[in-house]
C-alpha positions as CSV (number, residue, x, y, z in Angstrom):
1,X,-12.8,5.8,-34.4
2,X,-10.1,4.8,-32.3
3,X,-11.5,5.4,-29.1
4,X,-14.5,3.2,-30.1
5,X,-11.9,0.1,-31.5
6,X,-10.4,0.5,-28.0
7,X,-13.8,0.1,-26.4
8,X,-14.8,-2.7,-28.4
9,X,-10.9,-4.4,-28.1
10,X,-11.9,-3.6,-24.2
11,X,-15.7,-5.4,-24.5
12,X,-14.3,-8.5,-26.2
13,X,-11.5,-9.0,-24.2
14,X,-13.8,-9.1,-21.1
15,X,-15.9,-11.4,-22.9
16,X,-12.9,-13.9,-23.6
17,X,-12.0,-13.4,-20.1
18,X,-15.3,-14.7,-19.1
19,X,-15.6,-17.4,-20.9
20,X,-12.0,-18.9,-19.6
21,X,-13.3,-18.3,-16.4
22,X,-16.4,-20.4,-16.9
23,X,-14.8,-22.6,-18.9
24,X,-13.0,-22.8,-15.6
25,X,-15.4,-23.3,-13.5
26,X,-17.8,-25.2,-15.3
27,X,-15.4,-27.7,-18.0
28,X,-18.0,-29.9,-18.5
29,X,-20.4,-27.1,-20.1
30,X,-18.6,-26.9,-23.5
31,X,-19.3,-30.8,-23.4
32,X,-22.6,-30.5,-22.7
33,X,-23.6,-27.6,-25.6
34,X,-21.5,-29.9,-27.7
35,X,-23.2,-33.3,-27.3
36,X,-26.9,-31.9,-27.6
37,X,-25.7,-30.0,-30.4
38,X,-24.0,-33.3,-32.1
39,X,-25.8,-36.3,-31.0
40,X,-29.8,-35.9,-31.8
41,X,-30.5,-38.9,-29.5
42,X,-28.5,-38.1,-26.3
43,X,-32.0,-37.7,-24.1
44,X,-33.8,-40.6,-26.1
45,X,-34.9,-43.7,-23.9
46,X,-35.3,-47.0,-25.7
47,X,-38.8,-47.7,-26.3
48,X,-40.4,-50.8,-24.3
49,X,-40.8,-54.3,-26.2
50,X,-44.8,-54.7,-26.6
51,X,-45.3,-58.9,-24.6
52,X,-47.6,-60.7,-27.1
53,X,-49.6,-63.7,-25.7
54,X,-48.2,-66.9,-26.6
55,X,-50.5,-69.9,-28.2
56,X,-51.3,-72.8,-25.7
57,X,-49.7,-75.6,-28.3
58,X,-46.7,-74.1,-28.3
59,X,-44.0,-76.1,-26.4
60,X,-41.0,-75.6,-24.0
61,X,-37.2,-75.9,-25.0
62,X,-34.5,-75.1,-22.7
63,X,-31.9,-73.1,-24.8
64,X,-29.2,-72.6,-22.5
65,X,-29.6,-70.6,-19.3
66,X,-33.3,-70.0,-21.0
67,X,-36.4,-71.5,-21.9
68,X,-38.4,-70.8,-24.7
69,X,-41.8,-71.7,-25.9
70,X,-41.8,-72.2,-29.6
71,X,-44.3,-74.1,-32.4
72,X,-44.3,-77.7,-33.0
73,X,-42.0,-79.0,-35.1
74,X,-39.3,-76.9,-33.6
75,X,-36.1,-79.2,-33.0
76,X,-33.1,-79.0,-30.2
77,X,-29.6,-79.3,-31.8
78,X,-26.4,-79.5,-30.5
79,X,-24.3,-77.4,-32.7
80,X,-20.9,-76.9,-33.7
81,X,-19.8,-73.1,-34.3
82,X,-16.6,-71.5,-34.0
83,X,-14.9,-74.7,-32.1
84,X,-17.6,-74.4,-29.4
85,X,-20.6,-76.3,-28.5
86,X,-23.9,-73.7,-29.3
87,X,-27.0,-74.5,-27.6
88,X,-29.2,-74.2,-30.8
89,X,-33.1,-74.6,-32.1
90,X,-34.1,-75.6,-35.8
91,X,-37.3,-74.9,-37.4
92,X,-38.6,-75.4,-40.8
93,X,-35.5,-76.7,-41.6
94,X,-33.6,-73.1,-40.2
95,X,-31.7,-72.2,-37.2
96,X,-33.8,-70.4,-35.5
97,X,-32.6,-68.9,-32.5
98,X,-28.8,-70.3,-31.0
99,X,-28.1,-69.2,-27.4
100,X,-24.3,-67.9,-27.5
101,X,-23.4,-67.6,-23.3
102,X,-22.3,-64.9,-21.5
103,X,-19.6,-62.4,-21.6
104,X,-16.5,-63.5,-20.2
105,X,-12.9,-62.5,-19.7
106,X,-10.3,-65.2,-20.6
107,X,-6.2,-65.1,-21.1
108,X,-7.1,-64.4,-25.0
109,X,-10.0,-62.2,-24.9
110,X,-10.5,-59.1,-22.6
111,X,-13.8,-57.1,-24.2
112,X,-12.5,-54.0,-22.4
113,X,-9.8,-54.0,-24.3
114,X,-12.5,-52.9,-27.3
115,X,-13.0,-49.9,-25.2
116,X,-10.6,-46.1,-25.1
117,X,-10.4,-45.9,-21.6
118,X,-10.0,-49.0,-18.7
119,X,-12.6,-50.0,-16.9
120,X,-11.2,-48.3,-13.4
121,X,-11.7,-45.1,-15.6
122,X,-15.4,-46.6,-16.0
123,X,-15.7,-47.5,-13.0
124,X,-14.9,-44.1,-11.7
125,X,-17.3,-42.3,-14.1
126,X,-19.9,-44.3,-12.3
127,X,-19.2,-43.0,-8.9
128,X,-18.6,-39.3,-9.8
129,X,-22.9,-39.8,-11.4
130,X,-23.9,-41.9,-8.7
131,X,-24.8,-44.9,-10.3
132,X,-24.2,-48.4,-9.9
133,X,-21.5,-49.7,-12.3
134,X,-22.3,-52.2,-14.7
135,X,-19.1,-54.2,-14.2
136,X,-19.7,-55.6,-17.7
137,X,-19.3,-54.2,-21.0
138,X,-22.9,-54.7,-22.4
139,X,-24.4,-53.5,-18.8
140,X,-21.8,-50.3,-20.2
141,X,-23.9,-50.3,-24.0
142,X,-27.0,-51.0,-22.5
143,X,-26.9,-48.1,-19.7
144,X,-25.3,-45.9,-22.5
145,X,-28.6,-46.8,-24.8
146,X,-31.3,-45.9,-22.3
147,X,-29.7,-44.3,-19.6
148,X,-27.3,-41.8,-20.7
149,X,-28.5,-38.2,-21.3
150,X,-26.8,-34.6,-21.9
151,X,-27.8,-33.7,-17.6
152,X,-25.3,-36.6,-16.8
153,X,-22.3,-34.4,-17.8
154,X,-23.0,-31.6,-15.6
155,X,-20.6,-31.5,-12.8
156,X,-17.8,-33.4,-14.7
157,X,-14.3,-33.0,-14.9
158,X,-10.7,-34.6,-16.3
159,X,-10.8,-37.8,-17.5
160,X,-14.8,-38.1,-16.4
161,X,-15.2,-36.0,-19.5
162,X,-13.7,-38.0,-21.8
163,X,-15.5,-41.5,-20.8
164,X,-18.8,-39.3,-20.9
165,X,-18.1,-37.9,-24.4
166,X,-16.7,-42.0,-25.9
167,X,-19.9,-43.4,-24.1
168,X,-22.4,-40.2,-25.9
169,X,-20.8,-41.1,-29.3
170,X,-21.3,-44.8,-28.6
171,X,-25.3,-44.3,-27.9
172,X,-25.6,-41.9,-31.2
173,X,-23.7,-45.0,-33.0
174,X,-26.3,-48.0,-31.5
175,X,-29.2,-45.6,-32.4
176,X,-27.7,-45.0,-36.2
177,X,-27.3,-48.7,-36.4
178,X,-29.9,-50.7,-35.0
179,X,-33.3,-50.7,-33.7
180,X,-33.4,-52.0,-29.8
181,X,-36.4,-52.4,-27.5
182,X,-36.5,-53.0,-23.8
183,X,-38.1,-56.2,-21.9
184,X,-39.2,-55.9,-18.6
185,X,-39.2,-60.3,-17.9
186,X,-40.1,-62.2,-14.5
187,X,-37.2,-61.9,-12.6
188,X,-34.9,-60.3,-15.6
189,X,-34.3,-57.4,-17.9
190,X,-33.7,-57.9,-21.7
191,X,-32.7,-55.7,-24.7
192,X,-33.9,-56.9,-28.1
193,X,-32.1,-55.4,-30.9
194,X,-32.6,-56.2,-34.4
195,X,-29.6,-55.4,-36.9
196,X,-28.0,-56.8,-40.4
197,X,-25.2,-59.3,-39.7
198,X,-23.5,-60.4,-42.8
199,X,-26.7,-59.7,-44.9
200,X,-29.0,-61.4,-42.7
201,X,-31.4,-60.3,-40.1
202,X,-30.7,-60.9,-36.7
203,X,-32.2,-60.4,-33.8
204,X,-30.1,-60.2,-30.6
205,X,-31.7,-60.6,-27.0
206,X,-29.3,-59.5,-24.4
207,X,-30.8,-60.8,-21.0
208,X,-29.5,-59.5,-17.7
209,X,-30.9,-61.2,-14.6
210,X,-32.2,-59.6,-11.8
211,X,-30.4,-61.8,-9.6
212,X,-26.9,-61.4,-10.9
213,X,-26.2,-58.0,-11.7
214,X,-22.9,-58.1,-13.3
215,X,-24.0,-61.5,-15.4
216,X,-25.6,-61.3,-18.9
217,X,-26.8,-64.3,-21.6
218,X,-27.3,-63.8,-25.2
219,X,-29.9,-65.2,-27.9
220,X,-29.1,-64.6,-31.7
221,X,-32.2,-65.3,-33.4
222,X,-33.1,-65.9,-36.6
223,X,-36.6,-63.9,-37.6
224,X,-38.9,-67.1,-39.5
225,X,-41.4,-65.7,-42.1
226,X,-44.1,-65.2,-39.7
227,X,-43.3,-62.2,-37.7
228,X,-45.4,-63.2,-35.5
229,X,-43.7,-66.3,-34.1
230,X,-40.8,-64.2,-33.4
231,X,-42.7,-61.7,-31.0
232,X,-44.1,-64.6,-29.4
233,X,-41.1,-66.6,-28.8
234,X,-39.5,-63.5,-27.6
235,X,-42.5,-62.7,-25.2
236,X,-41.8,-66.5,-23.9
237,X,-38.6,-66.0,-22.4
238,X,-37.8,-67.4,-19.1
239,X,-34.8,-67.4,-16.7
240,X,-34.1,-71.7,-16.4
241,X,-33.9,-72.5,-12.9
242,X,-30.2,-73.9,-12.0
């Protein structure tokens, strides 16, 4: 009996002793069981927004760095909200869609502060995957949402782990909380996303142009009754020309 204890005191020790060394060797691996075991959509792509065709009487409004087509009857306003001018549209007596700008980086307001690591640790994730950084922090959400996958951790060490793991929980979070779609425009890329704010439906149209890689405009809008006219405005997006 104690000849066989030893053996099997012998076997696992040899086992532990393996696994530090691969643990070693490979540091990302434990990492990588762990997200696929944790996060069901780590390999998921976002699904592509279907373009509708738009109707011929519907007319153009520039909303911002966009212009929409939308029904008749629809109304420019220049609105006040949260002690800023919003470029905003009105129809059947709603807001329906309000463009909000771009991300930006003032003396008050960093949005990388909202993030655990600093964007030089971003940054540096990036490089060690070989892929262009986003330089933004929705290009960061947005690669997170369709990009990442469990492969990307492979290889991985140090602090490259942690950023991997904070950006893996932050694509299992989007995918738990709202529903996004990807648009392949004219000469941009938009992500439609449609979520409960405040106990109304919004839907949020994050548009990144091709020409400006690091620059990104938003459009909050406001579903009307006819779901209908909503895939059709969206499907009418265009990049205005400066």
């Amino acid at each position: 009996m104690k000849k066989a204890l030893k053996i099997g005191g012998i076997i696992v020790g040899i086992i532990v002793i393996a696994c530090l060394a691969l643990m070693l060797i490979c540091p990302w691996l434990i990492t990588y069981i762990g997200v696929r075991a944790k996060y069901p959509d780590i390999d998921r792509s976002l699904d592509k927004f279907t373009v509708v065709d738009v109707p011929d009487d519907f007319k153009s409004i520039k909303l911002g760095e966009t212009i929409l087509k939308v029904p008749e009857g629809t109304e420019y306003k220049d609105s006040e909200a949260l002690g800023e001018r919003k470029n905003t549209i009105v129809y059947d007596g709603e807001t329906l869609a309000m463009f909000t700008g771009t991300e930006e980086v003032t003396e008050y307001y960093n949005p990388w502060d909202s993030y655990e690591y600093s964007k030089e640790d971003y940054r540096h994730f990036f490089e060690t995957i070989g892929e262009d950084f986003p330089d933004n922090t929705m290009g960061l959400l947005f690669f997170a949402k369709n990009r990442l996958n469990s492969e990307m951790c492979k290889g991985l060490r140090g602090k490259d782990i942690k950023v991997y793991k904070e950006l893996a929980e932050t694509k299992q979070d989007a995918y738990d909380g709202e529903t996004t779609q990807i648009m392949d425009g004219e000469n941009f890329t938009a992500y439609v996303s449609c979520a409960e704010v405040f106990d109304t439906e919004l839907v949020t149209v994050i548009i990144f142009p091709d020409e400006y890689k690091n620059k990104n405009y938003t459009l909050m809008v406001r579903p009307p009754k006819d779901e209908e006219i909503l895939n059709q405005i969206i499907s009418s997006i265009q990049l205005a020309e400066d």
